[in-house]
N, C-alpha and C positions, 0 to 999 in steps of 0.2 A: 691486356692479354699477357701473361705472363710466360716469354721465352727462355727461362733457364731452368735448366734439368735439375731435378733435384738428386743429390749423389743416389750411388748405386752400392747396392749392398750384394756380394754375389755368395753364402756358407758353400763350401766345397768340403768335401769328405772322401779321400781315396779314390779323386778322379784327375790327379796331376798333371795325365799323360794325355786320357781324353778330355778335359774337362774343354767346354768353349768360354775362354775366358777374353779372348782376344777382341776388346771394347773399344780400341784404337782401328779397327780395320774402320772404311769408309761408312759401309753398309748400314753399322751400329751408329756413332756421333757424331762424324764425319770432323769437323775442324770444333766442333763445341769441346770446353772447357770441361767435362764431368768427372769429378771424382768418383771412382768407380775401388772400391775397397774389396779385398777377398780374405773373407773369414778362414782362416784352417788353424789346425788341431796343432799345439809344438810339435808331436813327433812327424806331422808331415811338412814343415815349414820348409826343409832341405830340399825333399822332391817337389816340392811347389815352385820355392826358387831355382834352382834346375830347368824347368820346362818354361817358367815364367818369369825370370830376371827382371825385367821391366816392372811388375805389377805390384803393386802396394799391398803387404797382404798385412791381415789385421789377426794375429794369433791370439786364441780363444784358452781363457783359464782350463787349465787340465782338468779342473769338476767336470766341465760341460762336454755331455756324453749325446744329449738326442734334439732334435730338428727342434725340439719345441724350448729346450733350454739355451739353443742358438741364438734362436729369433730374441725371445727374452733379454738375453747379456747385451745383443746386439742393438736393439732399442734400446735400452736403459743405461747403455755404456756414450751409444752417438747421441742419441736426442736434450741430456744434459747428465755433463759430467768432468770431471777433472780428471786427468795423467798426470802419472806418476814427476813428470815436469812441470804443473804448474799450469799445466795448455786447458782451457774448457772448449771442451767438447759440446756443439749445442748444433746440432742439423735440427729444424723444427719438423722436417718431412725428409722421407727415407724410402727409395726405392729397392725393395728384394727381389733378386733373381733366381732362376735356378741354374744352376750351372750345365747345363744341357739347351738351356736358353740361345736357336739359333736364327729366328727369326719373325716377323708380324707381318700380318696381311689384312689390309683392309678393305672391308667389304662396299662396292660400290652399285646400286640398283640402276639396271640399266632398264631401256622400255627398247622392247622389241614388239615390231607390226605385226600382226594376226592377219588372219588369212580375210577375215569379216571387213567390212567397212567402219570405221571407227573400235574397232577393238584390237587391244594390245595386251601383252604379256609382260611381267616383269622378271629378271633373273638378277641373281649378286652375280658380280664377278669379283675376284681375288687381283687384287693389288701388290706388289710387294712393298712393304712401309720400310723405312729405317727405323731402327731402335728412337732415335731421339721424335719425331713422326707421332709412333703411339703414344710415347713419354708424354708428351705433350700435351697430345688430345686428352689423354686420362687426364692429366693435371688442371686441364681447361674447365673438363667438365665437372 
């Protein structure tokens, strides 16, 4: 069963101020290890550092203009590839966020008693999962 998160990819675009970028709170990975990268644009790299000092951000060639040439660089940049140092770049699996991304809830079927003898009803109930939780189980399954 395979415990480790595979990194986190989060494209942000002109959301500095609101974005939920904050992957270190408990809630999300709690003490796991994840590298968690935030794609932005050079002319927003300033305001991103700004609100984010801590956060690795990964700045996107100035071509790349729309969500879909994001995802694109951004796989074919992490999944294999060399920098400008020498370093290869190889994540075999990539998780993408979105940066509004603030929480998972997972659904649990409970059995509840009917009013009849022998008959029962089922309902979900809502859980609140942690980020690493879901990661998981998708990756499980």
């Amino acid at each position: 069963e395979r415990k480790v998160l595979h990194p986190v990819v989060i494209p942000s675009k002109g959301r500095a101020k609101t974005a939920h970028l904050n992957f270190s709170a408990a809630h999300v990975f709690g003490s796991a290890a994840v590298p968690v990268l935030i794609a932005v644009r050079k002319d927003e790299v300033d305001t991103y550092r700004e609100h984010w000092p801590d956060a690795l951000l990964l700045i996107l060639p100035e071509e790349v203009t729309s969500v879909g040439q994001t995802r694109w660089v951004l796989q074919h940049s992490l999944t294999d590839s060399w920098d400008m140092f020498g370093v290869r770049w190889r994540f075999p699996f990539l998780w993408f966020c979105d940066d509004l991304l603030t929480g998972f809830y997972r659904l649990e079927e409970l059995r509840i008693r009917g009013q009849g003898a022998g008959s029962s009803q089922r309902r979900r109930e809502r859980k609140q999962a942690t980020f690493a939780e879901a990661f998981l189980a998708v990756q499980k399954g």
